[in-house]
C-alpha positions, 0 to 999 in steps of 0.5 A, a space after each residue: 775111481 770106486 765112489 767112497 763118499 756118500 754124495 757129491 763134494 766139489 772139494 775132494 771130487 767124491 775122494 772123501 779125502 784131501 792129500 796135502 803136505 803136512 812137514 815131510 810128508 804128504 798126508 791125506 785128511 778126511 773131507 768135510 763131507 765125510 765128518 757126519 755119515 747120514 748113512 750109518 749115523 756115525 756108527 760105522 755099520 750099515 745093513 746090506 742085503 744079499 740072496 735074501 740076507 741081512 748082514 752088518 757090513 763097513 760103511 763106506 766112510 769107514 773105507 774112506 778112513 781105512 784108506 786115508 790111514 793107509 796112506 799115511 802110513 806109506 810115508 810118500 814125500 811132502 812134494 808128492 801130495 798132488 802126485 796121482 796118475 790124474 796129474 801126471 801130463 805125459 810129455 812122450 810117448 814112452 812116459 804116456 805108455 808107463 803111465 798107462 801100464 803102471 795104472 793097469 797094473 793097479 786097476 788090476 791088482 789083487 791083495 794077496 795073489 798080484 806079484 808082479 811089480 814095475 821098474 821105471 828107469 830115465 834121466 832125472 825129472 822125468 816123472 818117474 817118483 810121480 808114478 810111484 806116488 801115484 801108484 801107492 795113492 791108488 793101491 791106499 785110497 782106493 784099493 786099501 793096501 798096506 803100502 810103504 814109500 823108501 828112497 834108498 839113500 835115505 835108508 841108508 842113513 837111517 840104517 847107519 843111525 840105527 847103528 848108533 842106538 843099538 838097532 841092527 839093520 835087520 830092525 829096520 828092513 823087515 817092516 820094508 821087507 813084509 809090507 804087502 807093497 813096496 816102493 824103492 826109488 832112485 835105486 842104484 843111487 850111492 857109492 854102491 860099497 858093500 855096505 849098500 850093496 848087502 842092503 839092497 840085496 837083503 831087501 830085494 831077496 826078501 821081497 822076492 822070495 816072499 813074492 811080495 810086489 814091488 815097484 822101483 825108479 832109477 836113473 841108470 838106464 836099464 839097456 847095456 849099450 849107452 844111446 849117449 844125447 846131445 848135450 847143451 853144456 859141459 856142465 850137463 855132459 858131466 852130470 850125465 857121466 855120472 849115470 853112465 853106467 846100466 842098473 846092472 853094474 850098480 847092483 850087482 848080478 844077483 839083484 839084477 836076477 831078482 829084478 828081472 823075475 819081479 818086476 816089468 820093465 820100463 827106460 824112457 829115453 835118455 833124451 828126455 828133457 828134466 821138466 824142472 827146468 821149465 820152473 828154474 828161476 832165471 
């Protein structure tokens, strides 16, 4: 992790900022050991000195705000507060290899010139939101990219409110479409009318055609041919029926084009335990 706070503070772990849920979403909050900088007395400009030069430059606890900002702005979900690749316990080997690319990816990723996003596909409680909100808290907090968190379905609800307060859906996906780096997730979710259908269209074609990275959580299994587990109840072979179909069929072929150009592709498999169970109260 780049060190942005000016010295040691067990309360953020050197982050300079604590995320925390704060009513919808989460949100990050400048530490305490940020609120007075020794270093630049406040001013937010500090000398730096390079092949015999001085020049004024951005302290670092100006970065530190930059990216607490940054963060805020991506609207990542309340539950999401403590959701970074640090927390994420990989339960097999699949989860553990996306995790590790997914983390490469940002570890590597260069504003303006990365392209490539990432599609995660798996049953549900499998981690797949964790590493998108793991993944937009680094691009934000450490490498200080513009970033925004949707989930589809809850676009589709804002874009029908928009409706009603003269608003067209063009207002509402643009922001979405323009930001440097997107996160859609449980894409596929819906009844897949013509309506959200040309949603998602719109939304992917611009991202796309603008080469503007963009990463994706799915439960439909991105395979054509369903490796069907064994389920424990009647209950859950319904549920799972309800998935049963590939990302391809719940897009639509043009979408799925795009997706296969933008993005690496990752499907856990479809055995994978949903970890909330371990927390389902008897």
């Amino acid at each position: 992790m780049e060190a942005l706070a000016l010295s040691s503070c067990p309360k953020c772990r050197d982050a300079g900022v604590r995320v925390q849920p704060a009513g919808e979403f989460a949100r990050a909050v400048l530490c305490e050991c940020q609120q007075s900088c020794a270093r630049c007395d406040g001013s937010g400009r500090v000398y730096e000195e390079k092949d015999g030069y001085q020049f004024l430059a951005a302290c670092a606890c100006q970065r530190v705000r930059q990216g607490a900002s940054l963060y805020n702005a991506a609207h990542l979900p309340a539950r999401c507060a403590e959701q970074a690749f640090s927390t994420l316990a990989p339960q097999f080997e699949e989860q553990r290899s996306a995790s590790m690319m997914a983390e490469g990816m940002c570890a590597h990723f260069i504003p303006g010139q990365s392209r490539d996003g990432l599609l995660i596909s798996g049953p549900v409680g499998t981690g797949k939101t964790h590493l998108l909100a793991a993944i937009l808290r680094y691009l934000t907090l450490e490498s200080r990219v513009a970033c925004r968190y949707v989930e589809i379905s809850f676009l589709y609800s804002e874009i029908r409110k928009g409706f009603g307060e003269g608003r067209s859906s063009l207002d509402i996906i643009a922001p979405l479409a323009e930001v440097p780096v997107l996160a859609i997730d449980e894409l596929g979710k819906g009844k897949m009318s013509p309506f959200e259908q040309e949603t998602v269209d719109e939304l992917v074609s611009r991202r796309y055609n603008a080469g503007r990275p963009t990463f994706f959580a799915s439960n439909y299994r991105l395979s054509e041919k369903a490796e069907r587990p064994a389920f424990s109840s009647t209950r859950e072979r319904v549920e799972e029926s309800k998935l049963d179909l590939p990302l391809r069929e719940r897009v639509g072929e043009r979408v799925w084009s795009r997706l296969q150009q933008m993005c690496r592709m990752v499907e856990l498999p479809p055995d994978a335990r949903d970890y909330r169970k371990s927390f389902a109260r008897p």
